[in-house]
C-alpha positions as MATLAB code, in Angstrom:
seq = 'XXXXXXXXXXXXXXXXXXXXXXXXXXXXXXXXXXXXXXXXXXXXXXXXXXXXXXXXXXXXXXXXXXXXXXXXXXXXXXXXXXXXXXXXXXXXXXXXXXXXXXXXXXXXXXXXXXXXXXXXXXXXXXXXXXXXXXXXXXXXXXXXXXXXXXXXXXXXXXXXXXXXXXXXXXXXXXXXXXXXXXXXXXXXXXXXXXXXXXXXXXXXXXXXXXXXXXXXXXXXXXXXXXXXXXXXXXXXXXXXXXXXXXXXXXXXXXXXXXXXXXXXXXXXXXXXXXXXXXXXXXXXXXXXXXXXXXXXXXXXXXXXXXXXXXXXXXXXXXXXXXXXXXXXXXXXXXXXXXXXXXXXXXXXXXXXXXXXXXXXXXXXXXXXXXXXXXXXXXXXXXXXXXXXXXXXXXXXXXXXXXXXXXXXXXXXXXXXXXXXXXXXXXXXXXXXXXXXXXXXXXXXXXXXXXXXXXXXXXXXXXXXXXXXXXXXXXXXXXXXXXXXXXXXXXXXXXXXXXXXXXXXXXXXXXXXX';
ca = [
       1.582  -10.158  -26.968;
       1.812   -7.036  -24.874;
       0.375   -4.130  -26.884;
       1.335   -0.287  -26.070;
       0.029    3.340  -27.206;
       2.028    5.075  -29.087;
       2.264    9.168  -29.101;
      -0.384    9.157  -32.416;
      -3.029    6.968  -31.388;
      -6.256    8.006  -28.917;
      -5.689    6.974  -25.883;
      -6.783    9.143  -23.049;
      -4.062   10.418  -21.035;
      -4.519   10.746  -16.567;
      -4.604   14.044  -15.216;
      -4.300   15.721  -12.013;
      -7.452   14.004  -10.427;
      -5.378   10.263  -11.247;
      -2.152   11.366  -10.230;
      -3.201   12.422   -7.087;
      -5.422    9.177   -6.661;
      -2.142    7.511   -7.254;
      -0.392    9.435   -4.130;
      -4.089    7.746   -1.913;
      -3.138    4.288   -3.791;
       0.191    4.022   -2.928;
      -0.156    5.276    0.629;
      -2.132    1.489    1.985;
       0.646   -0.779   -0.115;
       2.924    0.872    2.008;
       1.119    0.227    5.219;
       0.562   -4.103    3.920;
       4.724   -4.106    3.579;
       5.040   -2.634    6.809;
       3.008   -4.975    8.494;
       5.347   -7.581    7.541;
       8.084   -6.103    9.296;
       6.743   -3.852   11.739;
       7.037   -6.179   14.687;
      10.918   -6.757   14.450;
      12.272   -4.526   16.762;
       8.770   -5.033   18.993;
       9.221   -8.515   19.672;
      10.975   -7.883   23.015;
       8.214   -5.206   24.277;
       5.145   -6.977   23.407;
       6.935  -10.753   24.758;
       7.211   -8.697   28.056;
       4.270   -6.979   28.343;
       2.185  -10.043   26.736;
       4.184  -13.019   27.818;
       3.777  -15.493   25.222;
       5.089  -18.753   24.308;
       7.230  -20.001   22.006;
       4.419  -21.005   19.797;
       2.263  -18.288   19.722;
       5.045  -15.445   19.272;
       5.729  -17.211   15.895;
       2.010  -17.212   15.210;
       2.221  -13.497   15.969;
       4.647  -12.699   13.744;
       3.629  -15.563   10.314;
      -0.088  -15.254   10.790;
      -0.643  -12.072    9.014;
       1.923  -12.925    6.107;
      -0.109  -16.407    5.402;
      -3.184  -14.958    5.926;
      -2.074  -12.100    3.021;
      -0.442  -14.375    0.644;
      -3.439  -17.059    1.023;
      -5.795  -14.728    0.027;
      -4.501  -12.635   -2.410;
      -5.622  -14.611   -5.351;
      -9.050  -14.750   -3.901;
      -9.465  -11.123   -3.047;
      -8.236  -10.144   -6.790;
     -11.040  -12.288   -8.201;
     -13.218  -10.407   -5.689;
     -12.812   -7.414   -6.530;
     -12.813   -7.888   -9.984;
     -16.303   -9.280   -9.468;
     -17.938   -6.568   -6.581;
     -15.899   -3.756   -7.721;
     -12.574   -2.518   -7.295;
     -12.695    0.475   -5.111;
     -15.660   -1.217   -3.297;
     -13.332   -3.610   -1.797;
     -10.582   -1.528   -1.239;
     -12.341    0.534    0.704;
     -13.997   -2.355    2.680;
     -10.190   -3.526    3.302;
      -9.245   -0.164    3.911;
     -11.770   -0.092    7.113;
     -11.097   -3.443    8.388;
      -7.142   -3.079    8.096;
      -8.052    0.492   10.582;
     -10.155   -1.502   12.567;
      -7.861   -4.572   13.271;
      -4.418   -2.299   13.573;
      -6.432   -0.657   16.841;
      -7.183   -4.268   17.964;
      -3.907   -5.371   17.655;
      -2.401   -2.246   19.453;
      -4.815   -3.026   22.190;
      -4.383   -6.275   22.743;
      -4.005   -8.082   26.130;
      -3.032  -11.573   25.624;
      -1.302  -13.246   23.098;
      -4.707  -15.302   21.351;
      -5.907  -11.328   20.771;
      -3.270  -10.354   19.031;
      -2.738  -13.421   16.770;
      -6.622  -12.920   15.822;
      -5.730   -9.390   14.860;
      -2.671   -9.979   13.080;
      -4.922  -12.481   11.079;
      -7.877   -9.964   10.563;
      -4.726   -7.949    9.373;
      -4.066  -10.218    6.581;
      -7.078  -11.218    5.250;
      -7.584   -7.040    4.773;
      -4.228   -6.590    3.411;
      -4.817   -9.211    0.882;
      -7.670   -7.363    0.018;
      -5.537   -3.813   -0.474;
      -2.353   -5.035   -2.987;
      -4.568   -6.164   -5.806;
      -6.746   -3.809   -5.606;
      -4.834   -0.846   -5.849;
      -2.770   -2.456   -8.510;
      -5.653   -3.540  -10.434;
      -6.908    0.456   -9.826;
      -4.031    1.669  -11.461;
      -4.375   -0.285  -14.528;
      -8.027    1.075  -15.105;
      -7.049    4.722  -14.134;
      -4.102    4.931  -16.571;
      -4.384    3.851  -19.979;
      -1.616    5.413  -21.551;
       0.967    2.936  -21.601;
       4.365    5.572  -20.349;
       2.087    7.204  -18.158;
       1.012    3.484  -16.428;
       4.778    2.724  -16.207;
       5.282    5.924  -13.942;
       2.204    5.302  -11.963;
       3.226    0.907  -11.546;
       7.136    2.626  -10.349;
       5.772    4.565   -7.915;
       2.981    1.669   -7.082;
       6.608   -0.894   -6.610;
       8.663    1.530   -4.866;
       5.940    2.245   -2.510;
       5.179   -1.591   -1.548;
       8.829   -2.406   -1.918;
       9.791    0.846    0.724;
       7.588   -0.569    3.338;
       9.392   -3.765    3.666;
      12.716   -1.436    4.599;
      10.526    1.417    6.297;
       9.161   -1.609    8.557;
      12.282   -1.580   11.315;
      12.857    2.074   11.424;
       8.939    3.882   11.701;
       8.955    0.615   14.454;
      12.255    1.674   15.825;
      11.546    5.736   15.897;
       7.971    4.677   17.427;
       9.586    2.884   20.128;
      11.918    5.122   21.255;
       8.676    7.158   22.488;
       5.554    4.891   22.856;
       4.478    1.709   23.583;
       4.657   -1.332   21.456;
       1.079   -1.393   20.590;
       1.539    2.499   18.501;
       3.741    0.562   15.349;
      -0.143   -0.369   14.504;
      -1.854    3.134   15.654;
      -0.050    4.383   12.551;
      -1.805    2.476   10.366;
      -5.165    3.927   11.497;
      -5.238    7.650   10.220;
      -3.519    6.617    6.665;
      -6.475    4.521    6.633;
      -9.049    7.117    7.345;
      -7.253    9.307    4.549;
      -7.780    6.336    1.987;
     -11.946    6.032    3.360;
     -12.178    9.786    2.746;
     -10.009   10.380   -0.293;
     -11.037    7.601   -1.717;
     -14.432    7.784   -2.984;
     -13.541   11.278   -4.380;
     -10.580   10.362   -6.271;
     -10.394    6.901   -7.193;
     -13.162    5.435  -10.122;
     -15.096    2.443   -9.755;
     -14.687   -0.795  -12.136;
     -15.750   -4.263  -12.056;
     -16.050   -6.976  -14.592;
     -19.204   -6.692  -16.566;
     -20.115  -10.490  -16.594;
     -18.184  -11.668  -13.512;
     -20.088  -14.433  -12.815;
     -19.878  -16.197   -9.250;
     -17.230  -16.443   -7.111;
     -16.395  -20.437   -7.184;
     -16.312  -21.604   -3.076;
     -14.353  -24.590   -4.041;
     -11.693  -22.923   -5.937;
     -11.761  -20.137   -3.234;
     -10.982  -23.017   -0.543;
      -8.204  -24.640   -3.161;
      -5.999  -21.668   -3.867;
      -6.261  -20.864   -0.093;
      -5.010  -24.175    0.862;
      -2.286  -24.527   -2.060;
      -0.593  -21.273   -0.842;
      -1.095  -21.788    2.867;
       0.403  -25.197    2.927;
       3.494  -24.515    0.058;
       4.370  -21.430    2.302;
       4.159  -22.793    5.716;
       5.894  -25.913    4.599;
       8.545  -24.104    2.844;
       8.930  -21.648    6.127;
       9.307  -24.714    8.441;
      12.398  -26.097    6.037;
      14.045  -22.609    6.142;
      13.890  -23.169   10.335;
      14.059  -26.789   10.807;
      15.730  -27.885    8.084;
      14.781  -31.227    6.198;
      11.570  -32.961    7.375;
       8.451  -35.313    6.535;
       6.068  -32.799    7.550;
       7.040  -29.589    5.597;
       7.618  -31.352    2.621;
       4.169  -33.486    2.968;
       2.413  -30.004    3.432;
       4.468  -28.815    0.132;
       3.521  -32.221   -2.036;
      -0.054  -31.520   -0.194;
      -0.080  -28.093   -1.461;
       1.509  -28.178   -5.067;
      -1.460  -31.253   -5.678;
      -4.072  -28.826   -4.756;
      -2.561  -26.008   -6.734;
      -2.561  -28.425   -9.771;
      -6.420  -29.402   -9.102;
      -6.876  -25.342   -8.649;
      -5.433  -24.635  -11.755;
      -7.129  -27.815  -13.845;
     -10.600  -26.813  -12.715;
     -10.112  -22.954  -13.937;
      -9.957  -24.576  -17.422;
     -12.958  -25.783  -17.048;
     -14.920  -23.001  -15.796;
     -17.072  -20.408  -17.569;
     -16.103  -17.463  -15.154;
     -12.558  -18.675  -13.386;
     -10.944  -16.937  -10.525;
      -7.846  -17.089  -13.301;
      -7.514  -16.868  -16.966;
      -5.216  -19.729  -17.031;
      -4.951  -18.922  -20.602;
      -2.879  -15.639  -19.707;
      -0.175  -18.227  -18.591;
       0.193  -19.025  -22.832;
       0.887  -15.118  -23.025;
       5.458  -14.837  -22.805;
       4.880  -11.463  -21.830;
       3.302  -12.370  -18.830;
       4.514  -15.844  -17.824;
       7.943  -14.605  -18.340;
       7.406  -11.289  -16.363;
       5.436  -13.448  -13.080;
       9.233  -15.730  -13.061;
      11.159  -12.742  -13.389;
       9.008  -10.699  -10.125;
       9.636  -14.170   -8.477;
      13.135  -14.829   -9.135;
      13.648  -10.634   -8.011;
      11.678  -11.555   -4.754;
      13.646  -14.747   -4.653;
      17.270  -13.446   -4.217;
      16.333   -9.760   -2.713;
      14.738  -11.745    0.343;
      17.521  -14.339    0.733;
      20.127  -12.411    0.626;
      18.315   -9.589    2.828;
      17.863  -12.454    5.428;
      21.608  -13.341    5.708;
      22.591   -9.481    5.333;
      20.442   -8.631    8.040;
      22.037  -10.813    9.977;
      25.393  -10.077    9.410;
      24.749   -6.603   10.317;
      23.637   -7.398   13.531;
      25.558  -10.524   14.564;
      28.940  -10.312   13.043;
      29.425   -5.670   13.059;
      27.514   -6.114   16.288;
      25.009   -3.519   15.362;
      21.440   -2.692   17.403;
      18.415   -3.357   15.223;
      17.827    0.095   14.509;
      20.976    1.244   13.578;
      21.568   -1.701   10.930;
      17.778   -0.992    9.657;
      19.082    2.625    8.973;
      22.075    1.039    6.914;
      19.942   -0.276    4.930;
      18.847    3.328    3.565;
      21.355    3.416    0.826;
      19.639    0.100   -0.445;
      16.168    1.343   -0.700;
      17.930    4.599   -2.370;
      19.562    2.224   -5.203;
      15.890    0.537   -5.726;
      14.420    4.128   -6.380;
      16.766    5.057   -8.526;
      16.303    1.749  -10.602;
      12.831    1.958  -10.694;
      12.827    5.771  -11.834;
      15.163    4.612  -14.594;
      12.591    2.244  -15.947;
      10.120    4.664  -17.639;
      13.037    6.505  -19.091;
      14.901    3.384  -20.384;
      11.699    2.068  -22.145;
      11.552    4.924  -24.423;
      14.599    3.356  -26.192;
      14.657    0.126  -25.022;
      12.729   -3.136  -25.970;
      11.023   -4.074  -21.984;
      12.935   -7.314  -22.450;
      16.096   -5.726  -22.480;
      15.032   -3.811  -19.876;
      14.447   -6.251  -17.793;
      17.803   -8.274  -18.836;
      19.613   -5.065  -18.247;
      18.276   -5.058  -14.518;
      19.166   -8.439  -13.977;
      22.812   -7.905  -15.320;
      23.164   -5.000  -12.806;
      22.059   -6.718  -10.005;
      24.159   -9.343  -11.002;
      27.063   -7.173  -10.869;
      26.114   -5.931   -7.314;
      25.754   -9.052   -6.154;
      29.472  -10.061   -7.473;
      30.338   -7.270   -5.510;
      28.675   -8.494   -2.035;
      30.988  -12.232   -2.942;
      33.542   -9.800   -1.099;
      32.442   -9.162    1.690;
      34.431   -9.831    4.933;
      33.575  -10.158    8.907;
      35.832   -6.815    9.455;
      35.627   -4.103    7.266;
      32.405   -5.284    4.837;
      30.071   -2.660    5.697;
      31.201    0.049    2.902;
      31.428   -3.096    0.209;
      27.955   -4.496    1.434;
      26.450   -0.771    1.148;
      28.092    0.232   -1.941;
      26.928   -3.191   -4.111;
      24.010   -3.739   -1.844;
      22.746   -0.468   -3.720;
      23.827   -1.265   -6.800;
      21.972   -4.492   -6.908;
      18.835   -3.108   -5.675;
      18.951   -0.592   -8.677;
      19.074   -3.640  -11.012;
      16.010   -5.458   -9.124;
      14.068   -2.076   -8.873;
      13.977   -1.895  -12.690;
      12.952   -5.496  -12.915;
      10.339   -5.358  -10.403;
       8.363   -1.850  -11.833;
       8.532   -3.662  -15.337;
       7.842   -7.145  -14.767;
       4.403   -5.674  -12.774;
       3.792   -3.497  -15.198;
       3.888   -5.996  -17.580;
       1.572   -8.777  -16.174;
      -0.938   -5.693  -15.544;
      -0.971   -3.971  -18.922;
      -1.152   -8.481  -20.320;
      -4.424   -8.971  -18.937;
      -7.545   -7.637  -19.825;
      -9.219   -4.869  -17.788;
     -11.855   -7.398  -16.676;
      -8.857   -9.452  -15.094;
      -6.765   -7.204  -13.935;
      -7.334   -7.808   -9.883;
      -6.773  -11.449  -10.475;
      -3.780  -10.649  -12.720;
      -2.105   -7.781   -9.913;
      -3.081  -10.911   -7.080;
      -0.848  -13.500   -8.881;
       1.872  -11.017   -9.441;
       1.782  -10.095   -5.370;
       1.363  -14.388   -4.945;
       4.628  -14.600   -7.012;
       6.274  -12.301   -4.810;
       5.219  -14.042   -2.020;
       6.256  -17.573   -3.208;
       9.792  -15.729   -4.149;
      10.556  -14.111   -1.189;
       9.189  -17.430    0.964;
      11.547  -19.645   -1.448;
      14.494  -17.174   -1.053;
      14.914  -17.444    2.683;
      14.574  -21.389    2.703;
      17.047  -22.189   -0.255;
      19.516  -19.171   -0.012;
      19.089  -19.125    3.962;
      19.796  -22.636    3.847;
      22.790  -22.388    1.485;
      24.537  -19.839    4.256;
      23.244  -22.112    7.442;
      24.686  -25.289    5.204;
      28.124  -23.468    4.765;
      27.782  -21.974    8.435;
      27.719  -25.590   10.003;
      30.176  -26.963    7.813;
      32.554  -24.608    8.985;
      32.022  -24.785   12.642;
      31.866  -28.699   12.509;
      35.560  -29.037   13.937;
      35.655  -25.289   16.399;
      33.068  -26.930   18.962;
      34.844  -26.001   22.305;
      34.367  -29.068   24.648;
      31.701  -28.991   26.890;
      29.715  -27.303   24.685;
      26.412  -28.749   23.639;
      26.386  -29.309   19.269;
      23.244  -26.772   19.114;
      25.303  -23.970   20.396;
      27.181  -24.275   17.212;
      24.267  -24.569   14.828;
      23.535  -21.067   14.278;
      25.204  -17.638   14.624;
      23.075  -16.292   16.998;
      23.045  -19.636   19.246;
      26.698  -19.267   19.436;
      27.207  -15.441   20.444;
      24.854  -16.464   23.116;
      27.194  -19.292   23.783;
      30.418  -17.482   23.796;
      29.294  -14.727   25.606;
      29.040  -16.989   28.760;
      32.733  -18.563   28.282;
      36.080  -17.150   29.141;
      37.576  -14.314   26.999;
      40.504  -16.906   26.071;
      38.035  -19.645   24.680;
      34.917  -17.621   23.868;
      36.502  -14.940   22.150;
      38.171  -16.814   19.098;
      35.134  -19.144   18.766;
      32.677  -16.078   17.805;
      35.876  -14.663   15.870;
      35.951  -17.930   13.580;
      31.958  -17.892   13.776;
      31.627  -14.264   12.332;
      34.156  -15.457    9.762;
      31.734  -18.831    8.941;
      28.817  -16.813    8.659;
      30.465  -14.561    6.481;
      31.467  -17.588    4.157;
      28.020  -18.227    3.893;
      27.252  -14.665    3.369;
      29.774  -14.277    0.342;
      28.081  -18.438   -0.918;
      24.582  -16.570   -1.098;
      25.665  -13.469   -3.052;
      27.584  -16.008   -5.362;
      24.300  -18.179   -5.789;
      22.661  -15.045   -6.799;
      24.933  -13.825   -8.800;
      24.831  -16.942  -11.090;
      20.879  -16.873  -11.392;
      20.817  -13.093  -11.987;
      23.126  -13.533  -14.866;
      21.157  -16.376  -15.944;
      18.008  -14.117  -15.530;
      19.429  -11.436  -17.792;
      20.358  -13.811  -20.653;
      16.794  -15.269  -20.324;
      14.611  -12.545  -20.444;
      16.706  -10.929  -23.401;
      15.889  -13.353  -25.418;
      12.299  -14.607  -24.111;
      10.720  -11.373  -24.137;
      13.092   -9.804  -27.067;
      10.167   -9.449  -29.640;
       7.798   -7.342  -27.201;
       7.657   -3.861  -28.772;
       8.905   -0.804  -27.476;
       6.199    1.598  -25.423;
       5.820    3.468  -28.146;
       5.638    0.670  -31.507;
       1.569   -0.406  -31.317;
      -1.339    0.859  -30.201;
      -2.763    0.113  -26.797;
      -5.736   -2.347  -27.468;
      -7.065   -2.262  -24.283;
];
């Protein structure tokens, strides 16, 4: 069960010298959600400067989110063994040292190696400033602040990603979206040591090599095989490499049991509070990323906006998620964190009814206006449900407990654009079976974006209505996805009502850790 402090008991309370550290915490999760979105609107720059192929500008842009998920689990356990701040700072050099490399870079094979040095440093940075901010505050209200601020922070650099990239742009070469990486970096290396407190597990034990190489493999493969069915649809080989996978995570998670000092206390997965909370940040990251996908899109291909200009739309959004997540610490003064959480679900749910209307003409105000109002329902699930599978775990286990909750996220968001993606490209196709022009090859009408292309290069009298009727497919799919998500949402709320009901209010126990 979840325990809290409560206003009479003794425990200490942060001060200036931990709030600040929070501002140096928060300032690298930023940076590791940037990373993964950085590159979007320097894709055509660094193709023309760098000329790669097919293959390697995928590579370019996946390498450094499977390196980062892979690892995450592994660099918790890490630093719970050599010492928190010891390995964020160690992470906080190489991520400065590979974001020059990769703005330097003069071939396509250099940058993929950088983008991968990227992730295996940015899987060391999420857990461990996570993990940080469970050891710095100990008051339980004063930890839900600090894990807000911690979630608005990594979920603002997802949306911050396009539009630093696109300002950058305007003005520099492609290579400065990773220069800016490099003095917030030197801030952490400086600040860092001053500010921030060292902890590591007092009997950590040895890292286990074989469970290392498990996890590693059990992510990489579920990810990459689940990636490869959002693009290529049904397959042998991405669903061997997700059977492949799931078997190893089974064998990772079996030999834990059996180990005196595990990378994971699978016996935290008994714990509601936290089992519960890990499927709720999943499910968040789950319909947040699939229906960002298909939004994303729709800005673009069916209002015809530039990159930039739809990443700016997409302001109001981050806007709803801060005010959702500032709610939180205010809410759970009166409120149980399960109904918290359900309450967050139910709103999003409602914002998400509100994107089923959509249409390819005049959806922009309806997509804005719910768009914001569901990410104000997911931003109070996401600060609680981290907070929650922090403050579960022991101190000891915190920066394995932070890495699954960042490993969840990743799982989520990978699952969201393969199912929900693949719900809108299923309704997509289905529409445009029968509006084939003749003469026109069947892949043209597989996608959105193939058939713009397409259309572009017919006459006004055939081209024309095709995209019209294309825009109006997509948006079919559009409104299917927001439906989808709707329904689990609602689901969600129900759920965690009544699953995490009986955990006590911040202020009904005494924090035993």
């Amino acid at each position: 069960m979840v325990t809290q402090s409560s206003p009479t008991d003794t425990t200490p309370t942060a001060g200036r010298r931990e709030w600040i550290g929070l501002a140096v915490l928060v300032l690298p999760c930023v940076l590791v959600s940037m990373d993964l979105s950085v590159l979007f609107l320097a894709l055509p720059f660094l193709s023309a400067d760098l000329r790669p192929s097919g293959t390697e500008l995928l590579w370019i842009m996946d390498i450094y989110g499977f390196l980062l998920a892979g690892l995450l689990i592994t660099m918790g356990s890490l630093g719970d063994r050599i010492g928190r701040r010891r390995l964020l700072l160690c992470g906080g050099f190489a991520f400065a040292a590979a974001s020059v490399l990769a703005a330097y870079s003069d071939s396509p094979t250099m940058l993929i190696a950088a983008r991968a040095l990227l992730g295996v440093a940015g899987a060391t940075l999420a857990p461990a400033t996570l993990s940080l901010i469970r050891n710095m505050f100990h008051d339980a209200k004063q930890r839900m602040v600090a894990v807000s601020v911690w979630t608005a922070g990594f979920s603002g650099g997802a949306l911050i990603g396009p539009i630093a990239g696109g300002i950058l742009l305007e003005h520099f070469w492609w290579g400065s979206v990773f220069l800016i990486n490099v003095p917030v970096m030197v801030l952490l290396l400086v600040l860092g040591p001053l500010l921030l407190p060292e902890f590591r597990d007092p009997r950590p034990g040895k890292l286990d090599l074989v469970s290392v190489v498990l996890s590693l493999g059990a992510v990489l493969l579920v990810i990459y095989g689940i990636k490869k069915l959002a693009a290529d649809g049904a397959h042998w080989l991405p669903v061997a490499t997700i059977v492949v996978g799931s078997v190893l995570g089974v064998v990772f998670v079996r030999r834990q049991g059996k180990l005196p000092t595990p990378m994971i206390d699978v016996r935290l997965f008994a714990e509601r509070p936290f089992s519960v909370a890990l499927l709720a940040g999943t499910l968040m990251m789950f319909v947040m990323t699939g229906f960002g996908w298909s939004s994303s899109q729709y800005l673009q291909l069916v209002l015809d906006m530039r990159p930039f200009t739809a990443a700016l739309w997409t302001l109001p959004m981050f806007g709803g998620m801060a005010v959702g997540i500032g709610s939180v610490a205010a809410l759970t003064r009166w409120l149980r964190p399960g109904h918290v959480v359900g309450v967050g679900f139910a709103v999003a749910a409602a914002g998400f009814a509100g994107l089923t209307q959509v249409d390819p003409v005049s959806g922009l105000p309806v997509l804005v206006a719910a768009g914001a109002v569901m990410a104000a329902g997911l931003g109070m699930v996401a600060a609680l449900a981290t907070d929650m599978v922090v403050a579960t775990a022991p101190p000891e286990r915190a920066g394995a407990a932070s890495a699954l909750s960042e490993t969840g996220s990743e799982f989520g968001g990978a699952l969201g654009i393969a199912l929900l993606g693949g719900a809108a490209a299923t309704v997509y196709r289905a529409r445009m079976a029968d509006a084939l022009p003749p003469g026109i090859p069947p892949e043209a009408g597989e996608t959105l974006g193939a058939t713009a292309e397409s259309a572009s290069g017919l006459p006004a009298r055939v081209g024309d209505p095709w995209l019209t009727a294309a825009q109006a497919a997509f948006t079919d799919g559009l409104q299917v996805t927001a439906l989808i998500a709707a329904c689990l949402t609602a689901l969600a709320a129900v759920a965690a009502t009544v699953l995490l009901g009986r955990v006590p209010k911040r202020d009904a126990t005494p924090d035993s850790h």
